[in-house]
Structures are given as C-alpha cells and as structure tokens.
CHARMM-style PDB file with segment names, atoms N, HN, CA, C and O in Angstrom:
ATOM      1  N   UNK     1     158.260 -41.952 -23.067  1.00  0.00      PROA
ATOM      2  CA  UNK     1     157.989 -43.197 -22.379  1.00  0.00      PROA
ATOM      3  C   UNK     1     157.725 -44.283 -23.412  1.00  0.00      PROA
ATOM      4  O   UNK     1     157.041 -44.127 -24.423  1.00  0.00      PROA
ATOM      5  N   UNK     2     158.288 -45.300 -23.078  1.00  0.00      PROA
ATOM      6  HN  UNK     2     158.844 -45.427 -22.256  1.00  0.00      PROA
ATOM      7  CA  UNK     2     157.841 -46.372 -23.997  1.00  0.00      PROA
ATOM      8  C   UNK     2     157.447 -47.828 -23.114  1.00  0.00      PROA
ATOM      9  O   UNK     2     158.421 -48.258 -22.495  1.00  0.00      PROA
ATOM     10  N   UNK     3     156.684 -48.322 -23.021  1.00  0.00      PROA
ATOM     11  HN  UNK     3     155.893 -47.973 -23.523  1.00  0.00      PROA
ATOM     12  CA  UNK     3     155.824 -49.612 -22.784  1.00  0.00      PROA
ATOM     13  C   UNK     3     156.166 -50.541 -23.362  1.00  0.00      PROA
ATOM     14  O   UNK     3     156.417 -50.223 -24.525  1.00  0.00      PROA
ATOM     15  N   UNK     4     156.322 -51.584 -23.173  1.00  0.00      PROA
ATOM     16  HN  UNK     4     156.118 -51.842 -22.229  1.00  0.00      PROA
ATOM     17  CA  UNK     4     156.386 -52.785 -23.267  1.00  0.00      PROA
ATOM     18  C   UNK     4     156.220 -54.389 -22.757  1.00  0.00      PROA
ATOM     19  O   UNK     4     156.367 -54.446 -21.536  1.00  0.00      PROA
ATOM     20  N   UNK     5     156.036 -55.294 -23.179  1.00  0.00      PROA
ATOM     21  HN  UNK     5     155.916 -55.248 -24.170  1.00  0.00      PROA
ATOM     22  CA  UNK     5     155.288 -56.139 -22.061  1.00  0.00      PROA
ATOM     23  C   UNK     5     155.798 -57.827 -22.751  1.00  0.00      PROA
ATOM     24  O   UNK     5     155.350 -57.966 -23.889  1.00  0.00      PROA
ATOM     25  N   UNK     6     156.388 -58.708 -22.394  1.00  0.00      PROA
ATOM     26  HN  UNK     6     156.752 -58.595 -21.470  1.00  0.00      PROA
ATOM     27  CA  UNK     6     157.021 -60.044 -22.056  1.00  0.00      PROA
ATOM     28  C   UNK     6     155.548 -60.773 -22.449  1.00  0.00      PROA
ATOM     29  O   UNK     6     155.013 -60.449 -21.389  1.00  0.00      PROA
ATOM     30  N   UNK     7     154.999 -61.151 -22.815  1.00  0.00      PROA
ATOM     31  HN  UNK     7     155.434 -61.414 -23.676  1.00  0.00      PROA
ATOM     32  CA  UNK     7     153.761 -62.620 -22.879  1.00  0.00      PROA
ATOM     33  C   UNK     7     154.640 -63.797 -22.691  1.00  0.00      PROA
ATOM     34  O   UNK     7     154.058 -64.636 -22.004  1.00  0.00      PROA
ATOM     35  N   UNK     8     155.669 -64.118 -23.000  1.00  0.00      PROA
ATOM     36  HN  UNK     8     156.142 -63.437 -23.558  1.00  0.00      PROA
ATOM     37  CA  UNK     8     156.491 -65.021 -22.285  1.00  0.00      PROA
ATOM     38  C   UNK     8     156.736 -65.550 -21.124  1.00  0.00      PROA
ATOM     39  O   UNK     8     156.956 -66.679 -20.686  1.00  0.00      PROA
ATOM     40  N   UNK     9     156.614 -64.055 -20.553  1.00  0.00      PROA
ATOM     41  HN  UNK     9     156.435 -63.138 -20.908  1.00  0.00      PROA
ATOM     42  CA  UNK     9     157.266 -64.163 -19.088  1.00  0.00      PROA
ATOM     43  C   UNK     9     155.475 -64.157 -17.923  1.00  0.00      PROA
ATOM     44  O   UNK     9     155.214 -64.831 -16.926  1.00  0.00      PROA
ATOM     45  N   UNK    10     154.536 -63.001 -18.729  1.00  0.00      PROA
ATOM     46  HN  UNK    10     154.748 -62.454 -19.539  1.00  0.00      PROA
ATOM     47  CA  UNK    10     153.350 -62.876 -18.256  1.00  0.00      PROA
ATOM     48  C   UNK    10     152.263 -63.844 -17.906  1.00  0.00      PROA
ATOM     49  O   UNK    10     151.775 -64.480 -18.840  1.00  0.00      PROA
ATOM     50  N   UNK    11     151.725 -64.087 -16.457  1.00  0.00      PROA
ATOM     51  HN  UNK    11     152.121 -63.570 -15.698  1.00  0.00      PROA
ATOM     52  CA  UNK    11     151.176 -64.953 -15.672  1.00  0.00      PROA
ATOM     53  C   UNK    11     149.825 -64.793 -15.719  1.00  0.00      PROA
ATOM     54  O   UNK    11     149.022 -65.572 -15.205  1.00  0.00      PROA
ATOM     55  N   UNK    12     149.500 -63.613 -16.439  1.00  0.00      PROA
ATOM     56  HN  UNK    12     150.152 -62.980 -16.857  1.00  0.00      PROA
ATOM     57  CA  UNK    12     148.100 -63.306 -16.143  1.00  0.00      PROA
ATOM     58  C   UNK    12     147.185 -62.903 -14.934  1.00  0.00      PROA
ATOM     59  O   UNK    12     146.035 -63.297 -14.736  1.00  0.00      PROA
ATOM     60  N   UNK    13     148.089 -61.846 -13.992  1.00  0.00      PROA
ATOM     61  HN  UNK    13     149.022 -61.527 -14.153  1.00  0.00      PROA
ATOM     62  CA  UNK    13     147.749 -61.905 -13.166  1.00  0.00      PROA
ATOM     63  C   UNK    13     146.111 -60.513 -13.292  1.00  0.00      PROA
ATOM     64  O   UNK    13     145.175 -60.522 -12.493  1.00  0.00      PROA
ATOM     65  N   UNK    14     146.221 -59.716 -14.248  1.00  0.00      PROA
ATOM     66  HN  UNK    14     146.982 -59.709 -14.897  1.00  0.00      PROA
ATOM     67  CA  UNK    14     145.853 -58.852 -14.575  1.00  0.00      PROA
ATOM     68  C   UNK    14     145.830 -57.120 -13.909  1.00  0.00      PROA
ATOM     69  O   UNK    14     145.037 -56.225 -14.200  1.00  0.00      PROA
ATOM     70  N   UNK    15     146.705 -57.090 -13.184  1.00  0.00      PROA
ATOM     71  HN  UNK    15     147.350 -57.818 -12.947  1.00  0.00      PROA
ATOM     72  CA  UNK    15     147.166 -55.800 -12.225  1.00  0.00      PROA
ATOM     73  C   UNK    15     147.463 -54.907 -13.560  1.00  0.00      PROA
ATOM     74  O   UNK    15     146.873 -53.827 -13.541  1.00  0.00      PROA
ATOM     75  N   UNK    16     148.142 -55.113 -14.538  1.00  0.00      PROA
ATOM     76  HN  UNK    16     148.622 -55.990 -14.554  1.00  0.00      PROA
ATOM     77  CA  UNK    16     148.531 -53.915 -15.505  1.00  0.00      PROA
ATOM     78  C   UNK    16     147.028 -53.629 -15.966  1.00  0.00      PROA
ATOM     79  O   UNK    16     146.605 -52.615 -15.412  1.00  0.00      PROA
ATOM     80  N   UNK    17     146.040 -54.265 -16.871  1.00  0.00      PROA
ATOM     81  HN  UNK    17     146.384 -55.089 -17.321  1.00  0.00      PROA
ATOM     82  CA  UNK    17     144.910 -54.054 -17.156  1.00  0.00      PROA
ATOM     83  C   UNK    17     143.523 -53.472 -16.066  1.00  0.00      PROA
ATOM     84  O   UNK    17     142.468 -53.076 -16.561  1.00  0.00      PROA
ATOM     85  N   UNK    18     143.765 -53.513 -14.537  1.00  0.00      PROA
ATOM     86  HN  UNK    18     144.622 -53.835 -14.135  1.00  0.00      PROA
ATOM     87  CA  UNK    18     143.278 -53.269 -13.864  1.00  0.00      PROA
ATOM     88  C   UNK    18     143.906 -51.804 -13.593  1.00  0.00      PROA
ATOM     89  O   UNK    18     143.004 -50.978 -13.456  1.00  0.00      PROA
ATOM     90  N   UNK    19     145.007 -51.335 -13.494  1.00  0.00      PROA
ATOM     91  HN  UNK    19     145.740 -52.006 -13.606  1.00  0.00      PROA
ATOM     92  CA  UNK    19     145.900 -50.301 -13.117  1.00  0.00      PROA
ATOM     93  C   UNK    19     145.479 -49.229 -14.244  1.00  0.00      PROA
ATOM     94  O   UNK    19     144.683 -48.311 -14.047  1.00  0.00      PROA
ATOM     95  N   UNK    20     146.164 -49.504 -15.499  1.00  0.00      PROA
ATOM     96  HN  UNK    20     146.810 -50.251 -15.659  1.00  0.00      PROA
ATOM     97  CA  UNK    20     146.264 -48.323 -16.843  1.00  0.00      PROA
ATOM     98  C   UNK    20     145.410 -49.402 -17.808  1.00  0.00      PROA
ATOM     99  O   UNK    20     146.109 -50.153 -18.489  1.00  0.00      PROA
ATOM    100  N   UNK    21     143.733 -49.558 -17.934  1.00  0.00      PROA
ATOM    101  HN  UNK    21     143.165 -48.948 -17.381  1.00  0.00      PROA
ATOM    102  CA  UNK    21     143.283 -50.095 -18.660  1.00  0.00      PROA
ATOM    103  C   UNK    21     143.228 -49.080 -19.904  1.00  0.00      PROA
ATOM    104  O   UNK    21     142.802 -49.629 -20.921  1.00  0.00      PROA
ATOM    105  N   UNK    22     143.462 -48.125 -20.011  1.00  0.00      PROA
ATOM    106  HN  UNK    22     143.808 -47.679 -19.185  1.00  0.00      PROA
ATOM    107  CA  UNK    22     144.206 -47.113 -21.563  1.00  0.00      PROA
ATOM    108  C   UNK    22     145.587 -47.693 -22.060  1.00  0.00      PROA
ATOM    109  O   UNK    22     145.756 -47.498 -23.264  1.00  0.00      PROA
ATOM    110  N   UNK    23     146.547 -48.315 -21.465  1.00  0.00      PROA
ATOM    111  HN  UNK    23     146.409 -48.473 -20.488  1.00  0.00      PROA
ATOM    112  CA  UNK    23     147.782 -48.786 -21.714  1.00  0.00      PROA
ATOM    113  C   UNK    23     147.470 -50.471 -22.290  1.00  0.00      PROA
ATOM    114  O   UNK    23     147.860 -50.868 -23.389  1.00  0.00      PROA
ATOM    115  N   UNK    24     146.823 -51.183 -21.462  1.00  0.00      PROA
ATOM    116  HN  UNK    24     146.507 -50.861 -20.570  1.00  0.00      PROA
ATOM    117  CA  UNK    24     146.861 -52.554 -21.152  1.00  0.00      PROA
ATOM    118  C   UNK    24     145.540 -53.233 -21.417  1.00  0.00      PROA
ATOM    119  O   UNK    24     144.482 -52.626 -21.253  1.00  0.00      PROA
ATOM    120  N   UNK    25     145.588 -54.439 -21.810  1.00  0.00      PROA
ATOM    121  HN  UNK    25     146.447 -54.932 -21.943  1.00  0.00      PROA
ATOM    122  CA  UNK    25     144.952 -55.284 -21.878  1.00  0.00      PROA
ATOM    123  C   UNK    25     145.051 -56.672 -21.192  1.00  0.00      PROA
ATOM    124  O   UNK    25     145.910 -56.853 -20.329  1.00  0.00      PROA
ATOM    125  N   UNK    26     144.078 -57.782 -21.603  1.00  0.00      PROA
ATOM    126  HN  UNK    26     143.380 -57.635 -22.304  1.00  0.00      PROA
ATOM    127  CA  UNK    26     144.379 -59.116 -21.694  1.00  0.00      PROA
ATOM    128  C   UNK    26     143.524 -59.949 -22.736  1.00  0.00      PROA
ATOM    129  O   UNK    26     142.306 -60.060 -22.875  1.00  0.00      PROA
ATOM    130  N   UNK    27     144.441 -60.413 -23.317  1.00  0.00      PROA
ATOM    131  HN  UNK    27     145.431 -60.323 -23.203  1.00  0.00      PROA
ATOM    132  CA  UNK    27     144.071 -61.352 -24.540  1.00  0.00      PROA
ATOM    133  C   UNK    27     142.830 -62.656 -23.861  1.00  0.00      PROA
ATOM    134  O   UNK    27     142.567 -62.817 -22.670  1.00  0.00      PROA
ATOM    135  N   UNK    28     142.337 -63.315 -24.855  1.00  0.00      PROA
ATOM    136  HN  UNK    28     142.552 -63.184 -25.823  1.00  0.00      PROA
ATOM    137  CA  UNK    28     141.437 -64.147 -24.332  1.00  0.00      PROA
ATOM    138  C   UNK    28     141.707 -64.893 -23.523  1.00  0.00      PROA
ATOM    139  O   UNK    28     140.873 -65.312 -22.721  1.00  0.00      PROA
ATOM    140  N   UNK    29     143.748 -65.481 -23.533  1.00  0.00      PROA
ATOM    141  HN  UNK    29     144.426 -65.141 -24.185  1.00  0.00      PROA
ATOM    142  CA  UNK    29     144.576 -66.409 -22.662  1.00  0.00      PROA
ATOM    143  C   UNK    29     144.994 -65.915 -21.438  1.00  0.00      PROA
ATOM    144  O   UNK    29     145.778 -66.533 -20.716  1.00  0.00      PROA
ATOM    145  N   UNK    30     144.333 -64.420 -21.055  1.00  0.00      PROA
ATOM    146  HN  UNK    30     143.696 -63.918 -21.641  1.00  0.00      PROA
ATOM    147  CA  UNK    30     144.563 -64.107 -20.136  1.00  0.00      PROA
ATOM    148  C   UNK    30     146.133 -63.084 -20.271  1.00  0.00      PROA
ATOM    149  O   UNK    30     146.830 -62.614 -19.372  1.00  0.00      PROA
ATOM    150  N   UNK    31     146.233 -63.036 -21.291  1.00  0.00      PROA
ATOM    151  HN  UNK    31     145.666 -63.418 -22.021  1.00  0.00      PROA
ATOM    152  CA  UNK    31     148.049 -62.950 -21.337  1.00  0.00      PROA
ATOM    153  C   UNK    31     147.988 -61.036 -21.807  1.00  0.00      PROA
ATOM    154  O   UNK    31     147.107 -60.400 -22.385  1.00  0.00      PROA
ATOM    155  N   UNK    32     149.211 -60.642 -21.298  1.00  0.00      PROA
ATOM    156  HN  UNK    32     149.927 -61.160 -20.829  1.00  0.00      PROA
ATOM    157  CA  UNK    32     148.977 -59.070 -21.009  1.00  0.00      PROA
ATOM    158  C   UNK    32     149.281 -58.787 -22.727  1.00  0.00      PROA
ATOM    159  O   UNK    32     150.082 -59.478 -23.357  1.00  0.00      PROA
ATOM    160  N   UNK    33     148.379 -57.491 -23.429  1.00  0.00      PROA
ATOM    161  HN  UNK    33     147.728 -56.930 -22.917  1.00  0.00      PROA
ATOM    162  CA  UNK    33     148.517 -57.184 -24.622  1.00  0.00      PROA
ATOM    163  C   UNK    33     148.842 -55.566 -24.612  1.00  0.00      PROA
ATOM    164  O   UNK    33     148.026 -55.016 -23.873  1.00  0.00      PROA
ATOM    165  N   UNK    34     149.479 -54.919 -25.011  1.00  0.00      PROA
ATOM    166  HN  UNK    34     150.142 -55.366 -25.612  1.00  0.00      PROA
ATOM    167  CA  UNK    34     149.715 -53.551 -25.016  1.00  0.00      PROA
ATOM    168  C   UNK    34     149.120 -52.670 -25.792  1.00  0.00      PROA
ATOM    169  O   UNK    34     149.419 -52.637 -26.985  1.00  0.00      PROA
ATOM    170  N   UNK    35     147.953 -51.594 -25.138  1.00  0.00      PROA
ATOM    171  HN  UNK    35     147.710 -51.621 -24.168  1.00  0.00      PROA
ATOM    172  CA  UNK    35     147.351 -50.898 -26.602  1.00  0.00      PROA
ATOM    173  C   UNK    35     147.984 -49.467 -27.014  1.00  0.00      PROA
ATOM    174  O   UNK    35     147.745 -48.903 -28.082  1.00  0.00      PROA
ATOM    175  N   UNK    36     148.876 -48.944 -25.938  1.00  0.00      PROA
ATOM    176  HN  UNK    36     149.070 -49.402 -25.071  1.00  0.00      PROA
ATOM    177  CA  UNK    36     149.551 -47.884 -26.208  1.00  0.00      PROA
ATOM    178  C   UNK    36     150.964 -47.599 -26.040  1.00  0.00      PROA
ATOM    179  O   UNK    36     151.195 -46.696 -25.236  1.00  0.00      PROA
ATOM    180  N   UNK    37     151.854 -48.080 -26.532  1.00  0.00      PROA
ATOM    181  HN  UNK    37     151.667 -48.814 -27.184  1.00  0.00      PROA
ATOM    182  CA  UNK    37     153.082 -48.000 -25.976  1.00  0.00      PROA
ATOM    183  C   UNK    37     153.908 -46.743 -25.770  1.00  0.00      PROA
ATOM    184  O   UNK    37     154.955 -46.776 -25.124  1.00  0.00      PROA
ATOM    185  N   UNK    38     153.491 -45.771 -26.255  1.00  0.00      PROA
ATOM    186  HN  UNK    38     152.640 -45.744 -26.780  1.00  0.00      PROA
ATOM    187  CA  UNK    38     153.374 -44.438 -25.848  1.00  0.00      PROA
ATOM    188  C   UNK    38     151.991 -43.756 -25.490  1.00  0.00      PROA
ATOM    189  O   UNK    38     151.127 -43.253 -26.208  1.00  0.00      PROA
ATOM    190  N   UNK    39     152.107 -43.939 -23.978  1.00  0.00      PROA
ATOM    191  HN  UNK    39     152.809 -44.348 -23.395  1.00  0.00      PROA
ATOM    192  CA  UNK    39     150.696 -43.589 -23.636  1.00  0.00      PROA
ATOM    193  C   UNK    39     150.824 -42.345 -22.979  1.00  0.00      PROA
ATOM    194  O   UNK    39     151.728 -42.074 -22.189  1.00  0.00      PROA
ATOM    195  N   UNK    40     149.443 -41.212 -23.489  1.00  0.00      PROA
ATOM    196  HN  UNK    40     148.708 -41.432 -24.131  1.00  0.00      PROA
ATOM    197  CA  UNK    40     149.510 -40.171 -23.056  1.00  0.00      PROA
ATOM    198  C   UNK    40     150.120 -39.447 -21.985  1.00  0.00      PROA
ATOM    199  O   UNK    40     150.774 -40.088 -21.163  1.00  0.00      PROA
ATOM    200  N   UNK    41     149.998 -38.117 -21.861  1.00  0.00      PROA
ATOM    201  HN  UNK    41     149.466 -37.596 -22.529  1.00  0.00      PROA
ATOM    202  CA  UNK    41     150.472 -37.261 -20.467  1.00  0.00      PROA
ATOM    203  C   UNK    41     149.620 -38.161 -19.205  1.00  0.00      PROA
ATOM    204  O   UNK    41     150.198 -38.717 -18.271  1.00  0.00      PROA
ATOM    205  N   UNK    42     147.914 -38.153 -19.452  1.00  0.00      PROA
ATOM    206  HN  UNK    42     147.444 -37.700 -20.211  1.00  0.00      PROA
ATOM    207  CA  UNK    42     147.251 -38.907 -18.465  1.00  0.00      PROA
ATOM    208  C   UNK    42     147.616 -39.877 -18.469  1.00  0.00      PROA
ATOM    209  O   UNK    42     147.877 -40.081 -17.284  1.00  0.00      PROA
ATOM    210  N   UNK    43     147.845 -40.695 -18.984  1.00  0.00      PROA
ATOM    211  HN  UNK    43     147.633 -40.529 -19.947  1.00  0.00      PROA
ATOM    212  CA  UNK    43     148.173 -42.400 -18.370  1.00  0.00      PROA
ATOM    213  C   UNK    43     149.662 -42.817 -18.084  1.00  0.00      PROA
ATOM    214  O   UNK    43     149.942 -43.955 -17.706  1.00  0.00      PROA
ATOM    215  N   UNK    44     150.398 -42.046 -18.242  1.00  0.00      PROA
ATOM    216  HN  UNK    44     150.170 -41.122 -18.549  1.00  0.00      PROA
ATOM    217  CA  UNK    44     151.515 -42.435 -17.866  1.00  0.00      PROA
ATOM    218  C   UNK    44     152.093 -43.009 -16.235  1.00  0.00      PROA
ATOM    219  O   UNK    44     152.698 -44.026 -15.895  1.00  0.00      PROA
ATOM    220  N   UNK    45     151.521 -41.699 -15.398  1.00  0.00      PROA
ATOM    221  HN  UNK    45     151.029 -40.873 -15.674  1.00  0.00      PROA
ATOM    222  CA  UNK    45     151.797 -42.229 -14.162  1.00  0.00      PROA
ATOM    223  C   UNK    45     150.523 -43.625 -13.885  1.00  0.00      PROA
ATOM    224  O   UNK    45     150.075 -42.662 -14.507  1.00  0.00      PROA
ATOM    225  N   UNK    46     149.933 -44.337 -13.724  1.00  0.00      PROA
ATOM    226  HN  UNK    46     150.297 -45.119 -13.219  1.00  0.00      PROA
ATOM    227  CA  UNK    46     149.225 -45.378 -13.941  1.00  0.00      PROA
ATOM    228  C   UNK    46     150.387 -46.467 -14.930  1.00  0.00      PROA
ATOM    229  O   UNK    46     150.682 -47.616 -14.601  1.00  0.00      PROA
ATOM    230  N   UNK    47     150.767 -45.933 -15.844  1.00  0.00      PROA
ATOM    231  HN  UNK    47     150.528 -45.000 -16.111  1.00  0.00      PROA
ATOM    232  CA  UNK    47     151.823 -47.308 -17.000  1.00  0.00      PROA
ATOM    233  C   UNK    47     152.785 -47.363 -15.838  1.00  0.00      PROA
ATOM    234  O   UNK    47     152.876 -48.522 -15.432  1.00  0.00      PROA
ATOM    235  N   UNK    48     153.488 -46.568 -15.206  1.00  0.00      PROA
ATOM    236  HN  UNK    48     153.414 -45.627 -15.536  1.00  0.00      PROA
ATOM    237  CA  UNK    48     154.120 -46.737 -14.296  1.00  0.00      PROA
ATOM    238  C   UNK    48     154.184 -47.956 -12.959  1.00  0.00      PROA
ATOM    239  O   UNK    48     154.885 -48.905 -12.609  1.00  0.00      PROA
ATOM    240  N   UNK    49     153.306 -47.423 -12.640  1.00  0.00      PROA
ATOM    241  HN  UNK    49     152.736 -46.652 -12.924  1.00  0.00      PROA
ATOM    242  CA  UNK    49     152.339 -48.551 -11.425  1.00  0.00      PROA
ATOM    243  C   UNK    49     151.959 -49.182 -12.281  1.00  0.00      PROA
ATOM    244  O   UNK    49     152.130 -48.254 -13.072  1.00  0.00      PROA
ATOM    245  N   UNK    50     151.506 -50.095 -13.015  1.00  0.00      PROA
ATOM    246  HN  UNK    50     151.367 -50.849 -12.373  1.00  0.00      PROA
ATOM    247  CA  UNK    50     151.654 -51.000 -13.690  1.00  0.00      PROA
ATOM    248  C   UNK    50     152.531 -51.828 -13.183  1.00  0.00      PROA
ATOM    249  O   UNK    50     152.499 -52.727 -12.343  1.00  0.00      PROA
ATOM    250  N   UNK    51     153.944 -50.972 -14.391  1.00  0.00      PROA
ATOM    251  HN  UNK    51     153.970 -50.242 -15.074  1.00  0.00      PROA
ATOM    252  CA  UNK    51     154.857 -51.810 -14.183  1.00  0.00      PROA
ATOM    253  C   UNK    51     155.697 -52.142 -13.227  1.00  0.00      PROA
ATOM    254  O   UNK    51     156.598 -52.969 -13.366  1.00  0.00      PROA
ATOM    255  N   UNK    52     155.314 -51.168 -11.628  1.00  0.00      PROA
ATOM    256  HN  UNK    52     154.582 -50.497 -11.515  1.00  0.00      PROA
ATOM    257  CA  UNK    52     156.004 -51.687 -10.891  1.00  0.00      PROA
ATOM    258  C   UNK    52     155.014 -52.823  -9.896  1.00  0.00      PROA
ATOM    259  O   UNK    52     155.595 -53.645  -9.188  1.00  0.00      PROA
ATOM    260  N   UNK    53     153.446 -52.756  -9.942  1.00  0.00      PROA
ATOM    261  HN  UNK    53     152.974 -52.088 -10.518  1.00  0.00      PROA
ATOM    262  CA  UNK    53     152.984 -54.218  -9.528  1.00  0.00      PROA
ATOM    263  C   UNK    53     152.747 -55.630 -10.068  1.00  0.00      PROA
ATOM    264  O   UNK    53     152.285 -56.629  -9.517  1.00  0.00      PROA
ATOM    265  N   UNK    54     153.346 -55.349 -11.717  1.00  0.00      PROA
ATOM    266  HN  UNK    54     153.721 -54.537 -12.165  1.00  0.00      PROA
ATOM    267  CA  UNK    54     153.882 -56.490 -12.328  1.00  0.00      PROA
ATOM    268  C   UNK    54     154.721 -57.968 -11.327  1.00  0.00      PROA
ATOM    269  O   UNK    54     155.913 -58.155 -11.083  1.00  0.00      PROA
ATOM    270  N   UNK    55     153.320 -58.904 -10.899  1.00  0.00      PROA
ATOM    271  HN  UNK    55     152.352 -58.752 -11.097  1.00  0.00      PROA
ATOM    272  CA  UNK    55     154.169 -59.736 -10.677  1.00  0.00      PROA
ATOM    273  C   UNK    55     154.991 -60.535 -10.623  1.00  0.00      PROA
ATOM    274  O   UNK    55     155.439 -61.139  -9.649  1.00  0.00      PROA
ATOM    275  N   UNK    56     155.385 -60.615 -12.273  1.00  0.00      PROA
ATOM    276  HN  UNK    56     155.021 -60.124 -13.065  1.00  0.00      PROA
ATOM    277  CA  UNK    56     156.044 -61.156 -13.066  1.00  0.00      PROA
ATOM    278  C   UNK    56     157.003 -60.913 -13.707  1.00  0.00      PROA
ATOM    279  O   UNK    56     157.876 -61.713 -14.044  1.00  0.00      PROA
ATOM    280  N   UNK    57     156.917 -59.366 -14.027  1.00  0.00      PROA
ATOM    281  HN  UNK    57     156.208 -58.716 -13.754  1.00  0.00      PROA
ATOM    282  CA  UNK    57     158.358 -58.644 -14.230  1.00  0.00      PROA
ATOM    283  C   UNK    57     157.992 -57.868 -15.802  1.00  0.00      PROA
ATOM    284  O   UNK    57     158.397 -56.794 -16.245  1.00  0.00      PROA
ATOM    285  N   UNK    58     157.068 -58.888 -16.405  1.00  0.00      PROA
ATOM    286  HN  UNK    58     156.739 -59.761 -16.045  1.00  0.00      PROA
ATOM    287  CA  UNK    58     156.678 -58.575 -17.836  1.00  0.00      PROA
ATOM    288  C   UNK    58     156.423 -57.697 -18.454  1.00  0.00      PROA
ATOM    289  O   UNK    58     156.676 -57.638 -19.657  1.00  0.00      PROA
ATOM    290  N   UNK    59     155.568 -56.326 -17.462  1.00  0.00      PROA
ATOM    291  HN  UNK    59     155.362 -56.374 -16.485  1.00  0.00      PROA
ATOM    292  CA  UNK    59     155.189 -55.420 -18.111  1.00  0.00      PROA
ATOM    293  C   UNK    59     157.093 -54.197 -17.622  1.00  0.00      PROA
ATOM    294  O   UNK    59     157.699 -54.060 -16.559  1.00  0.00      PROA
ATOM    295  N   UNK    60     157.270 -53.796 -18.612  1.00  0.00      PROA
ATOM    296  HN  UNK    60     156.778 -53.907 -19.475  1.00  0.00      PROA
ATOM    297  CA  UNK    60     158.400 -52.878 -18.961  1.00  0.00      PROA
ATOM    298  C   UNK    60     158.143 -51.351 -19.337  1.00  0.00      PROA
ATOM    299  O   UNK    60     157.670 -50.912 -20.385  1.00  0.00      PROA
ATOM    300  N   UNK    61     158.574 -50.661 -18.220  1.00  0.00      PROA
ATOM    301  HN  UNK    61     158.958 -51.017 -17.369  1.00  0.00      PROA
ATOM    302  CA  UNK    61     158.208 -49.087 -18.758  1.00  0.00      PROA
ATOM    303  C   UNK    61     159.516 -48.460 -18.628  1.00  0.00      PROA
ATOM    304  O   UNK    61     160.277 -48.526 -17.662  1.00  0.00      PROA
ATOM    305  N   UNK    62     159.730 -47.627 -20.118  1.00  0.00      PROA
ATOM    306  HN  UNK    62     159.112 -47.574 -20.902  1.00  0.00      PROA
ATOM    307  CA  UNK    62     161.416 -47.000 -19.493  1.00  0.00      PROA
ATOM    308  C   UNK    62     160.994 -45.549 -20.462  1.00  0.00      PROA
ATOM    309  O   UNK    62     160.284 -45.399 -21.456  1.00  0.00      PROA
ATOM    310  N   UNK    63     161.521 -44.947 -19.922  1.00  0.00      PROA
ATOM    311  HN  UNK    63     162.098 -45.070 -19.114  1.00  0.00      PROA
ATOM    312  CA  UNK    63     161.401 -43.248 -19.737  1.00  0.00      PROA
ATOM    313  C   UNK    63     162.394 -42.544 -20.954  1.00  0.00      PROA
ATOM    314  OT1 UNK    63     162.486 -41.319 -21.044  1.00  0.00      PROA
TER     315      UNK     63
END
C-alpha cells in the first residue's frame, strides 16, 4: 500500500486525520500531512476510509 496526499488540492476538512490518525495529520494550515505512507497491517483498512471520505479527492491510497 502506498499513501499519498495532494496539499494542493486539500481543503482541510480533517476526515483523513480523524479516520487513520497513525497515517494522517494536519499541519498548522489545517492542510493534510502524511506520517506513514506505508502504514501498517493495522492501519491500513482505516488509510482506506480515509481516502475514500476525502472530500476533496487529495488523500490517495493505491494497493
């Protein structure tokens, strides 16, 4: 699995950091920061949901 995440595109809504706070963050701007981009056996399903309540599209998980 690999993680990845847009600050470009990211609104700050904070659903990834609320979801897989082992995966995810938010910077002081509110803006999504990634702390594991290969995140464990446990957090994976969570990086998942993440990235699919990404309202923005930003956070990226591909297998």
């Amino acid at each position: 699995m690999r993680v990845t995440a847009d600050r470009e595109v990211c609104v700050g809504a904070g659903l990834c950091a609320m979801t897989a706070p082992e995966v995810f963050d938010q910077d002081d701007e509110g803006l999504v920061t990634v702390l594991a981009a290969d995140p464990g056996d446990e957090a994976r399903a969570a990086a998942r949901e993440a990235g699919m309540l990404c309202p923005s599209g930003a956070v990226r998980v591909a297998e």
